[in-house]
C-alpha positions in Angstrom: 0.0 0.0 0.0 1.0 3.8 -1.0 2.7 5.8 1.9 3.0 8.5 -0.2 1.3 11.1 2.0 2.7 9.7 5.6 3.2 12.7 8.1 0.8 15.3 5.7 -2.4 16.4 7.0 -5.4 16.6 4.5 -8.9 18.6 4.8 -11.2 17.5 2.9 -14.8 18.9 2.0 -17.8 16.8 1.6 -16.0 14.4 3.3 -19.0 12.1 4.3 -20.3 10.6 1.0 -19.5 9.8 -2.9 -15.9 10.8 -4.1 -15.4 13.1 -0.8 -15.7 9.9 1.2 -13.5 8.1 -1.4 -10.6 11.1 -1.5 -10.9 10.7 2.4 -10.7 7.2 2.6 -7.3 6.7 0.1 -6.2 9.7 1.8 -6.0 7.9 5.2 -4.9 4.8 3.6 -1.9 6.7 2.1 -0.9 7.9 5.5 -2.3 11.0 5.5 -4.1 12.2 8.7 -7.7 13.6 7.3 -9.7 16.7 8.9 -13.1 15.8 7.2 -15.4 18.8 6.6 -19.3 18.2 5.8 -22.7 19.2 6.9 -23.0 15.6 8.7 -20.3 12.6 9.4 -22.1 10.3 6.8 -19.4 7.5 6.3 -16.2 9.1 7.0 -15.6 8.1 10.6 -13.2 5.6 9.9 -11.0 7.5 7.6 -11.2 11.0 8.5 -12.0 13.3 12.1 -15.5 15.0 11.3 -16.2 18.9 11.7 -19.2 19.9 10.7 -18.9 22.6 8.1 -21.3 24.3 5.6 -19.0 25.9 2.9 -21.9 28.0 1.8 -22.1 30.0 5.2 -18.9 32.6 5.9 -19.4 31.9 10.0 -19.3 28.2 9.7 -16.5 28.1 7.5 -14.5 30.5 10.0 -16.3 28.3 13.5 -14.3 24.9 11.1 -11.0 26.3 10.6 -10.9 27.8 14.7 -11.3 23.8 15.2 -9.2 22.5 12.4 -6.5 24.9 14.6 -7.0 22.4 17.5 -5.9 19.8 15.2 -2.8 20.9 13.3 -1.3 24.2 12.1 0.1 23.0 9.0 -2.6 21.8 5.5 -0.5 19.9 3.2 -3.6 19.4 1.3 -6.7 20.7 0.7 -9.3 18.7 -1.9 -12.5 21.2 -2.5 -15.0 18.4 -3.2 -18.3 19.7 -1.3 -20.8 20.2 -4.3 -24.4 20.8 -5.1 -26.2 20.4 -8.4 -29.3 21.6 -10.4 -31.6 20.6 -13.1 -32.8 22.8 -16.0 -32.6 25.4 -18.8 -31.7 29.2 -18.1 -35.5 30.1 -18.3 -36.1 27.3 -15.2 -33.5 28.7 -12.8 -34.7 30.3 -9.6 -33.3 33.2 -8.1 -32.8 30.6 -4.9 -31.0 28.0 -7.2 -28.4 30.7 -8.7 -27.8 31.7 -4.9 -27.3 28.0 -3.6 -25.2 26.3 -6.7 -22.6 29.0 -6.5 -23.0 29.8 -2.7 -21.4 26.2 -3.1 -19.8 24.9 -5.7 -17.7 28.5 -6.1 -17.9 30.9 -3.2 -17.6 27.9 -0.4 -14.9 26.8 -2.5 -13.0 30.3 -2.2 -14.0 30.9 1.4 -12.3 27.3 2.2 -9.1 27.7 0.1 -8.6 31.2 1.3 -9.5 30.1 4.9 -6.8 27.2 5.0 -4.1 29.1 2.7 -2.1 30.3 6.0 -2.0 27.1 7.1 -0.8 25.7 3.3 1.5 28.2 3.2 3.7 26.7 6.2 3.7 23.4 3.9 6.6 21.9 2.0 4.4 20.2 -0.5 1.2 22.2 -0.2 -1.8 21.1 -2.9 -5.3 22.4 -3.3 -7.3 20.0 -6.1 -10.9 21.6 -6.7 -14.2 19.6 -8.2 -14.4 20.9 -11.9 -16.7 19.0 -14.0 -17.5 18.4 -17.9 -19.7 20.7 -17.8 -17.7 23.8 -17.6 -16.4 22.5 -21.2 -19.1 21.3 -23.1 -22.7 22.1 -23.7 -25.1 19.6 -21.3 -28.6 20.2 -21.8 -30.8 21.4 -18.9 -27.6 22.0 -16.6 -27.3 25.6 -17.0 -26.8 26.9 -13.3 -24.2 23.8 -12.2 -22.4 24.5 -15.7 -22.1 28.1 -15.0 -20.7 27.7 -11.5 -18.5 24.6 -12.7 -17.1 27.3 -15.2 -16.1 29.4 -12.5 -14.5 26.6 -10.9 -12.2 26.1 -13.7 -11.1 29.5 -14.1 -11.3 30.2 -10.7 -8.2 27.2 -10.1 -6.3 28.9 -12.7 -6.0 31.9 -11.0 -5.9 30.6 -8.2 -2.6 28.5 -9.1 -0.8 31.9 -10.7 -1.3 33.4 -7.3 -0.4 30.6 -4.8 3.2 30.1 -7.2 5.1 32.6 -4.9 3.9 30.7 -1.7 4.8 26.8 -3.2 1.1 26.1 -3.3 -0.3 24.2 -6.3 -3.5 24.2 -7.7 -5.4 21.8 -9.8 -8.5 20.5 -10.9 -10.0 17.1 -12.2 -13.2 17.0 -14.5 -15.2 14.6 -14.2 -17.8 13.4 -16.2 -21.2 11.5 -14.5 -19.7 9.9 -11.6 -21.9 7.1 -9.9 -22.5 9.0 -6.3 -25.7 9.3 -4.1 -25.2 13.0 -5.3 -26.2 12.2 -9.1 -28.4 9.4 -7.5 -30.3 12.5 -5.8 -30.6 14.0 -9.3 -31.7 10.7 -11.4 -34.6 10.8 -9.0 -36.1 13.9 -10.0 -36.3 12.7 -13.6 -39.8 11.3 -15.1 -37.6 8.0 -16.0 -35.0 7.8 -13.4 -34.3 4.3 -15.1 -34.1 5.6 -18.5 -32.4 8.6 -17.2 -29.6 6.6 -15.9 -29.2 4.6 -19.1 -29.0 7.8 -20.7 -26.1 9.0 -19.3 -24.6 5.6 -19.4 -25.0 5.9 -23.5 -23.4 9.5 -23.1 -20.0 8.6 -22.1 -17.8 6.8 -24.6 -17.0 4.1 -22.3 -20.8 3.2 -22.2 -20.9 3.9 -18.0 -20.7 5.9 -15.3 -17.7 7.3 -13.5 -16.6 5.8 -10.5 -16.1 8.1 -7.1 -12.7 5.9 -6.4 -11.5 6.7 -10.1 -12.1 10.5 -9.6 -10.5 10.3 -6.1 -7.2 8.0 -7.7 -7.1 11.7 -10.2 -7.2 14.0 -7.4 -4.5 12.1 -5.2 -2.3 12.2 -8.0 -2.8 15.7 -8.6 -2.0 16.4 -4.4 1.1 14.2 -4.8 4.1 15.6 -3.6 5.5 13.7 -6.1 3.9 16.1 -8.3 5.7 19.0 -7.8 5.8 21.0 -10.9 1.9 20.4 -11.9 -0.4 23.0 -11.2 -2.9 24.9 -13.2 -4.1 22.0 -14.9 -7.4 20.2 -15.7 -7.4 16.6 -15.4 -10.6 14.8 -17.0 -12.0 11.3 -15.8 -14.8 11.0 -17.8 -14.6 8.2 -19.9 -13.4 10.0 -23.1 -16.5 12.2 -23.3 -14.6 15.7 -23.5 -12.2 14.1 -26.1 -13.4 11.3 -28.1 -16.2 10.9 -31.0 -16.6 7.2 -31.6 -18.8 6.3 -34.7 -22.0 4.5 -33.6 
C-alpha cells in the first residue's frame, strides 16, 4: 500500500459521502491524517475526524478552521470536493438555485481555500485540487446553473494556481464526467424515467458507463502528490473519453 502522503495532514470537504468519502478514505490509507469537513459525518468516521462545516455559510467556514487549529497548524492538502447540483434550462433557474449552486460549488470553494491558505502556506508540499466537472467545457442540456458555476471553478483554479506560485502552493482541478455518487443518484430521482435517465447518461460517455467516485478520487491524489511538484494549473478529465473522443456508432 501507498505511503505517499505519511506525516501530511489533508482537509477535505464533503467528506461524508461519494468521491469526498472516497478522497478521504485513500487519503487515510496513504498515511495521510484527514480533517473531514461536511454538513454531517455520513461515512467518514473511519477514515477521517469529522467537523461539521457548511462551505456555503462565511461563519461556519471560520467556526471549522478555529477547530481545524486544535488539530494541526500546518494543511499539506486541501481537496474542495463539497458540491451541489441543479436541473434545468436558463429560463427554469430560480433566483434561490443561482444563490445556492454557487454559494457552493464557487464561493464555499474560495472561502475554504482562502481560509486554509495560512495554514498551506507553512507546507513543504502544499496542494489544493478543486471539483471541476465536464460541464464547464461542453454544452449539457438542462444544466445551465451547475455548468455556470462549474465554469467558474475552472477558471477560478487557474488563478488561483498563478497566485499561490510565490507561496509553493499548487493548484489543480479534475473533471469529471457522471460519476456514480448518491449525489447524481439524488438528481436521477427527479427525472420522469429515473431508469431511462440513468441509461442515458450511461450511453453519453464513450466508455458506455458511469464514472466511478474511487477513479475521480485516484485523479485527485495524483494531482496532491508531492511527487507532483511542478503540476499545477491544470485540468485533469476522468470521464470516460467524453470531452475528447467521437466514436462512430
Amino acid at each position: 500500500m501507498s505511503t505517499e502522503f505519511k506525516g501530511l495532514t489533508a482537509v477535505v470537504t464533503g467528506a461524508g459521502s461519494g468521491i469526498g468519502l472516497a478522497v478521504a478514505r485513500l487519503l487515510s490509507e496513504s498515511g495521510a491524517k484527514v480533517l473531514g469537513l461536511d454538513l454531517s459525518e455520513g461515512e467518514m468516521a473511519k477514515y477521517a475526524t469529522f467537523i461539521p462545516c457548511d462551505v456555503s455559510d462565511p461563519s461556519k467556514v471560520a467556526a471549522a478552521f478555529t477547530e481545524i487549529a486544535k488539530h494541526t497548524d500546518v494543511i499539506d492538502v486541501l481537496a474542495n470536493i463539497a458540491g451541489v447540483g441543479a436541473i434545468g434550462a436558463i429560463t427554469d433557474v430560480t433566483e434561490d438555485e443561482w444563490k445556492k449552486v454557487f454559494g457552493v460549488n464557487v464561493f464555499g470553494l474560495g472561502r475554504v481555500s482562502a481560509a486554509a491558505m495560512p495554514m498551506l502556506k507553512k507546507s513543504k508540499f502544499a496542494s489544493i485540487v478543486n471539483t471541476c466537472s465536464i460541464a464547464a467545457t461542453a454544452g449539457l442540456p438542462q444544466r445551465a446553473v451547475y455548468s455556470a458555476s462549474k465554469g467558474a471553478v475552472l477558471s477560478l483554479t487557474l488563478a488561483m494556481a498563478a497566485d499561490g506560485i510565490a507561496d509553493n502552493v499548487r493548484v489543480n482541478c479534475v473533471a469529471p464526467g457522471t460519476a456514480d455518487t448518491p449525489w447524481v443518484t439524488r438528481l436521477l430521482a427527479q427525472a420522469a424515467d429515473p431508469v431511462a435517465e440513468r441509461a442515458a447518461l450511461n450511453a453519453r460517455q464513450p466508455m458506455g458507463r458511469l464514472v466511478s467516485a474511487d477513479e475521480v478520487a485516484s485523479a485527485i491524489l495524483y494531482l496532491a502528490s508531492p511527487r507532483q511538484a511542478s503540476t499545477t494549473g491544470i485540468v485533469l478529465s476522468v470521464d470516460g473519453g467524453m470531452q475528447g473522443l467521437r466514436l462512430r456508432k
